[in-house]
N, C-alpha and C positions, 0 to 999 in steps of 0.2 A: 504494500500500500504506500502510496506516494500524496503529497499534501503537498499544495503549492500556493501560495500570497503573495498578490502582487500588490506593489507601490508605486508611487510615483506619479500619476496621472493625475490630471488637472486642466484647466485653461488655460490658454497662451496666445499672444496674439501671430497670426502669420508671418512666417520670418523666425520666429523664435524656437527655442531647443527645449527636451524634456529629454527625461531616463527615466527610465520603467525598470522597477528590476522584482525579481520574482527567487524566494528565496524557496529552496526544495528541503521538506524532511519526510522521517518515515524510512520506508525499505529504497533508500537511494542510490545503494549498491544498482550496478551493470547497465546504469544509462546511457544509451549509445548516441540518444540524440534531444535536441529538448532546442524548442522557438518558440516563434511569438506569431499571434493569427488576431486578425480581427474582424470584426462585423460592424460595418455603417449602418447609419438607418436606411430601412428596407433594404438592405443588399445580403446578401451570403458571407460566413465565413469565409477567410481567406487567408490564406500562408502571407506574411510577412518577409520574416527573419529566421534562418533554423545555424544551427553549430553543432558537429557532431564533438562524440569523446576525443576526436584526434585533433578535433578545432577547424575542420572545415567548414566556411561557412556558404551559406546560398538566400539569397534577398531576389523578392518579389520588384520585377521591371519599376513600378511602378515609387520604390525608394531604394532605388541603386543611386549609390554618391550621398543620400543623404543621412542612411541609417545606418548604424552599426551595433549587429551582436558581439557579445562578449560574457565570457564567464569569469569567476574566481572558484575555483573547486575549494578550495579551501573555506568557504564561507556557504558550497553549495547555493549559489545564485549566482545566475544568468541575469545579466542586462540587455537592454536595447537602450541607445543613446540618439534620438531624434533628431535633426539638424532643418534648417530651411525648413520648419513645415505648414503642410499648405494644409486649405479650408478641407480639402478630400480625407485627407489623414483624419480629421474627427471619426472616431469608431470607439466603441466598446474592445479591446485589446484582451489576449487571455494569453498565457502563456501554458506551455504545453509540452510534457514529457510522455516519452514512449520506453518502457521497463518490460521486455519481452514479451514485446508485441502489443500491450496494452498502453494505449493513450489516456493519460491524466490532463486534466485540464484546472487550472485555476478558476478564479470564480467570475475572473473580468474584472478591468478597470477602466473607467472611462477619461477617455485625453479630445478634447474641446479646444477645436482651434478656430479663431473669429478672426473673420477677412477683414 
């Protein structure tokens, strides 16, 4: 069993930066990969940001240049650091681990960004 709490999220005006970060406990042994997904209003879930155990990372077209994942294993939390962000980027954000095979998800935080 995996537990995940995110922080960070809030309001900000367009142009400006945020970091979300989402701290993991529980059975956190053998995670091989853990990101960040979010849902706008009326739209679908959607991959972000992901970093595996090795530290590769892969970011959704749509915040390539502006985001960056990153972790601290030592602290077991994964960040995302926001840059330049636009009125799109408001979503409901969840961060999300997968522990052999099963996907955990946070509860959601919501980041509000005003044009």
């Amino acid at each position: 069993q995996v537990q995940l709490v995110e922080s960070g999220g809030g309001l900000v005006q367009a142009g400006g930066s945020l970091r979300l970060s989402c701290a993991a406990s529980g059975s956190i042994d053998s995670i091989r990969a853990m990101g960040w997904y979010r849902q706008g209003p009326g739209k679908q879930r959607d991959l972000v940001a992901t970093i595996t155990s090795a530290g590769s990372t892969n970011y959704a077209d749509s915040v390539k240049g502006r985001f960056t994942i990153s972790r601290d294993s030592a602290k077991n939390t994964v960040y995302l650091q926001m840059n330049s962000l636009k009125a799109e980027d408001t979503a409901v954000y969840y961060c999300n681990v997968v522990r052999w095979g099963i996907n955990y998800w946070g509860k959601g935080i919501l980041v509000t960004v005003s044009s």
